[in-house]
C-alpha positions as CSV (number, residue, x, y, z in Angstrom):
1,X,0.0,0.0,0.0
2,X,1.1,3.7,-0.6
3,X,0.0,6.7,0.4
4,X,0.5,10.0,-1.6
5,X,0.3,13.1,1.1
6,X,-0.3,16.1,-1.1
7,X,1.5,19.3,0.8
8,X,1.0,22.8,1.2
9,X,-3.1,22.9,0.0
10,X,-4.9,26.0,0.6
11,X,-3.6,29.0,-1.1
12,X,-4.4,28.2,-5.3
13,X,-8.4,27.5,-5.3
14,X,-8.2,26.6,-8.8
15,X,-5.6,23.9,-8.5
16,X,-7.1,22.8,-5.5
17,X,-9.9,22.1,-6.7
18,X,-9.1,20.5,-9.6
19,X,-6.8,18.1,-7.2
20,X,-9.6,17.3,-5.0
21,X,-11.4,16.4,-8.8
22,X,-8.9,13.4,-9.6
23,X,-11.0,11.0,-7.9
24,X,-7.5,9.3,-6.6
25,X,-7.4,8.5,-3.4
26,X,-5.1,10.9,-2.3
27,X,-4.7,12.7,1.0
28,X,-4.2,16.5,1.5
29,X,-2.6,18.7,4.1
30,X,-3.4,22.2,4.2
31,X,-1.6,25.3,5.9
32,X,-4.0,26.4,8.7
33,X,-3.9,30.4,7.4
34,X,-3.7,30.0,4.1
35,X,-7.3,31.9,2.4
36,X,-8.9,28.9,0.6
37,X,-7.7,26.1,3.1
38,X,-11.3,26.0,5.2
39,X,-13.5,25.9,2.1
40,X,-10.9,23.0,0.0
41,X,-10.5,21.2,3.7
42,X,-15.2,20.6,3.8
43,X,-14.8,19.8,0.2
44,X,-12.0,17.2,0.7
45,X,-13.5,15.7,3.7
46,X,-17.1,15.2,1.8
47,X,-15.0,13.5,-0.7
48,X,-14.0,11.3,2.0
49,X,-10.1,11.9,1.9
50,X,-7.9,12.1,4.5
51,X,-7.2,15.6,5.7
52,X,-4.2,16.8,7.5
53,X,-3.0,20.2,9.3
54,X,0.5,21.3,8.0
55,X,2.2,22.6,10.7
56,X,4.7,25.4,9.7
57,X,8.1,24.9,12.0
58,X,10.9,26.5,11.6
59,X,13.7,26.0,9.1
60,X,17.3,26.0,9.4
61,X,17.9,28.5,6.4
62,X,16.6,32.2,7.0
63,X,15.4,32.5,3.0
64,X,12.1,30.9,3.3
65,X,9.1,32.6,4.2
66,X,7.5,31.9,7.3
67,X,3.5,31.3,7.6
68,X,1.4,33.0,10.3
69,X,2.4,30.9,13.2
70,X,5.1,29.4,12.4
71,X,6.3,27.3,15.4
72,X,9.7,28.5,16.7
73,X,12.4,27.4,18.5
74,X,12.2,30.4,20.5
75,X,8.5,30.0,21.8
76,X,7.6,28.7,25.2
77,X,5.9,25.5,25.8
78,X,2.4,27.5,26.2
79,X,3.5,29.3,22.9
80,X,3.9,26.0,21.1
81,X,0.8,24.4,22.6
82,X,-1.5,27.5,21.8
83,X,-0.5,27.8,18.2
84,X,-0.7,24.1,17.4
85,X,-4.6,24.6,19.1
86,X,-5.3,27.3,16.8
87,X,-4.1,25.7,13.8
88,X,-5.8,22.6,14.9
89,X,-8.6,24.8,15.4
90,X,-8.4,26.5,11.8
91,X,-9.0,22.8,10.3
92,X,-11.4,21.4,12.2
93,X,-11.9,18.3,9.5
94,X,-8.4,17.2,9.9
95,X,-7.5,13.5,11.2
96,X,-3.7,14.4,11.4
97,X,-1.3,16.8,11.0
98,X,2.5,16.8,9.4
99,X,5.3,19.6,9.4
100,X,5.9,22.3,7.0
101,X,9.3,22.7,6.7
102,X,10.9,23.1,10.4
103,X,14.4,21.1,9.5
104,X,15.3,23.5,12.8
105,X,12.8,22.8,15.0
106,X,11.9,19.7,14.5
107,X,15.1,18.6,15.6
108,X,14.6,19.6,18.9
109,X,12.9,16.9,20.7
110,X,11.7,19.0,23.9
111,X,10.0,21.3,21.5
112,X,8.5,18.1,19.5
113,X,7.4,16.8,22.5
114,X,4.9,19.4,23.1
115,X,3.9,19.1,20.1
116,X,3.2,15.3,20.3
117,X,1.5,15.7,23.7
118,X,-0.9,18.8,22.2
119,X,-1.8,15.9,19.1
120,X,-2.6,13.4,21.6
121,X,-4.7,15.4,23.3
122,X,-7.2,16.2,20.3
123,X,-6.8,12.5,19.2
124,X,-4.3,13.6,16.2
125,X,-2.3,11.5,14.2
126,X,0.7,12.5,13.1
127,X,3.4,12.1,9.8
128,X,6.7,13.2,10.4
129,X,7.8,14.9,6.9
130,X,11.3,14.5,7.6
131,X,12.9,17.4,6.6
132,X,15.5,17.0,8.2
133,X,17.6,13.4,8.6
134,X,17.4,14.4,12.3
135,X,14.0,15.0,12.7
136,X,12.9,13.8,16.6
137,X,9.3,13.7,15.4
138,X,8.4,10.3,14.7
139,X,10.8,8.7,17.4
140,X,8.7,11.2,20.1
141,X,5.0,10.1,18.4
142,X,6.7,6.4,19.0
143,X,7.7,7.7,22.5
144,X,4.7,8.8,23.6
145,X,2.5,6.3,22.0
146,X,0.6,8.7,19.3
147,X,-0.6,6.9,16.2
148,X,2.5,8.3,13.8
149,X,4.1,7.4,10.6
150,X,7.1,9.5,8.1
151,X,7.8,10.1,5.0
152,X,9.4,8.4,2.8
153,X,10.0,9.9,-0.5
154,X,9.5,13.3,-2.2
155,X,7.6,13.2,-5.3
156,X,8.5,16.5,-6.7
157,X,11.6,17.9,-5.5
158,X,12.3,18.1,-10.0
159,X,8.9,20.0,-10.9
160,X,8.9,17.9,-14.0
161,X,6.4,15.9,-14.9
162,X,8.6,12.9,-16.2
163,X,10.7,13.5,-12.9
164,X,7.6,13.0,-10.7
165,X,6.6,10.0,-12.6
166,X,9.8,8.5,-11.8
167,X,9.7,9.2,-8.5
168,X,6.2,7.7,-8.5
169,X,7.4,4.2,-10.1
170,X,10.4,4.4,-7.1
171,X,7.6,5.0,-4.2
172,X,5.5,1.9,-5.8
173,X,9.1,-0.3,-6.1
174,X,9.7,0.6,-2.4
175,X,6.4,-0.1,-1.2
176,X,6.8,-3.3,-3.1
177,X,9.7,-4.5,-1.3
178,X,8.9,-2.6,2.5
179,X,5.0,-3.5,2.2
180,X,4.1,0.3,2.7
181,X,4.9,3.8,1.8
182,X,4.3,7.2,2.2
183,X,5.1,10.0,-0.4
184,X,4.6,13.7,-0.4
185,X,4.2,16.1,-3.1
186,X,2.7,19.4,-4.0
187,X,-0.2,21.2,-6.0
188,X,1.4,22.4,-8.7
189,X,0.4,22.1,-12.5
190,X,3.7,19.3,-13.1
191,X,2.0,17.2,-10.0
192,X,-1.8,17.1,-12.0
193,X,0.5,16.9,-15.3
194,X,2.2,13.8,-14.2
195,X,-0.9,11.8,-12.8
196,X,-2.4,12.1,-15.8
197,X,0.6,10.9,-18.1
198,X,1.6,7.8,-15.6
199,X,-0.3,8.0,-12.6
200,X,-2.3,4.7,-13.4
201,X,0.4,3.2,-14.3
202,X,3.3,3.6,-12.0
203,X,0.9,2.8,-9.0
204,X,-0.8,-0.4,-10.7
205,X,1.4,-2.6,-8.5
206,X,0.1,-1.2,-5.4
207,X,-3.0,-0.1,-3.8
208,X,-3.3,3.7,-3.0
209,X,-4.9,4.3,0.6
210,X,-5.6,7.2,2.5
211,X,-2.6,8.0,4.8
212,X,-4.7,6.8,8.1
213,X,-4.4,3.6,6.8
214,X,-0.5,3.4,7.3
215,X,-0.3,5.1,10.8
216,X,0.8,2.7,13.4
């Protein structure tokens, strides 16, 4: 089985939408502030996908811009708790949540643990993106018993659509030989561009499932 987590949902309506149209059984994350991520989040979830929170931590390099809050290595626990709340809050259809970007702070497992313990609470599963080889997120779900899996491939890191079919033949291969996978990508016009050239395809080996089906 694989699971395709697509990242980052909630600021292009247009592609959104037209993501939420494939009729694959994907599952999508969306950034809490972003404007359209409420109205694609009760489309997705009376679709029946699997809907995530995307929970913007901060990265090591200083270039990227940061979303509205951003979890820091800086903030308190209360800090940490009370943003994850709200951002839970701002997606009240999600199931689980996963980390945008945060190759800084999610390496700091005192900081991950609050956010672990705030998942719990609300009954949150959780996918550590691994964005960093370091990351201390799924080893502190583990720790503490939340229902967590990671990531295990990157779909589009080439915006190409012959790039992310490749990538998409390697995620079915790796599922093939590990039983299960999970693999994130992006809403961007190469992603729907690539699904439709070798989507069926590449993942006719395997059986696409919602990402709840692979958290353990």
């Amino acid at each position: 089985m694989v699971a395709i987590i697509i990242d980052d949902m909630g600021y292009n309506l247009q592609l959104g939408r037209q993501f939420l149209q494939m009729h694959a059984r994907l599952s999508f994350s969306f950034l809490p502030h972003a404007p359209h991520a409420r109205e694609l989040a009760q489309q997705a979830r009376a679709q029946g996908y699997d809907i995530l929170v995307h929970l913007p931590m901060e990265p090591k390099e200083k270039k990227w811009r940061l979303e509205p809050e951003t979890l820091m290595g800086s903030d308190s626990p209360e800090q940490i708790r009370k943003k994850v709340e709200e951002m839970l809050a701002a997606i009240p259809d999600a199931t689980g949540a996963n980390n945008h970007m945060g190759s800084l702070f999610s390496e700091n497992a005192q900081k991950m643990r609050i956010v672990i313990e705030t998942l719990k609470t609300r009954g949150v599963f959780f996918v550590d993106s691994v964005t960093t080889a370091g990351s201390q997120g799924l080893t502190m779900a583990q720790r503490l018993h939340l229902p967590a899996a990671r990531r295990h491939l990157f779909l589009d890191n080439e915006r190409e659509p012959g790039a992310i079919c490749r990538q998409l033949r390697q995620l079915a291969a790796l599922a093939q030989r590990q039983g299960q996978a999970i693999a994130i990508g992006h809403p961007h016009q190469a992603m729907l561009d690539a699904f439709a050239q070798c989507g069926t395809e590449a993942l006719q080996p395997v059986e696409l499932v919602g990402a709840s089906r692979l958290i353990r």
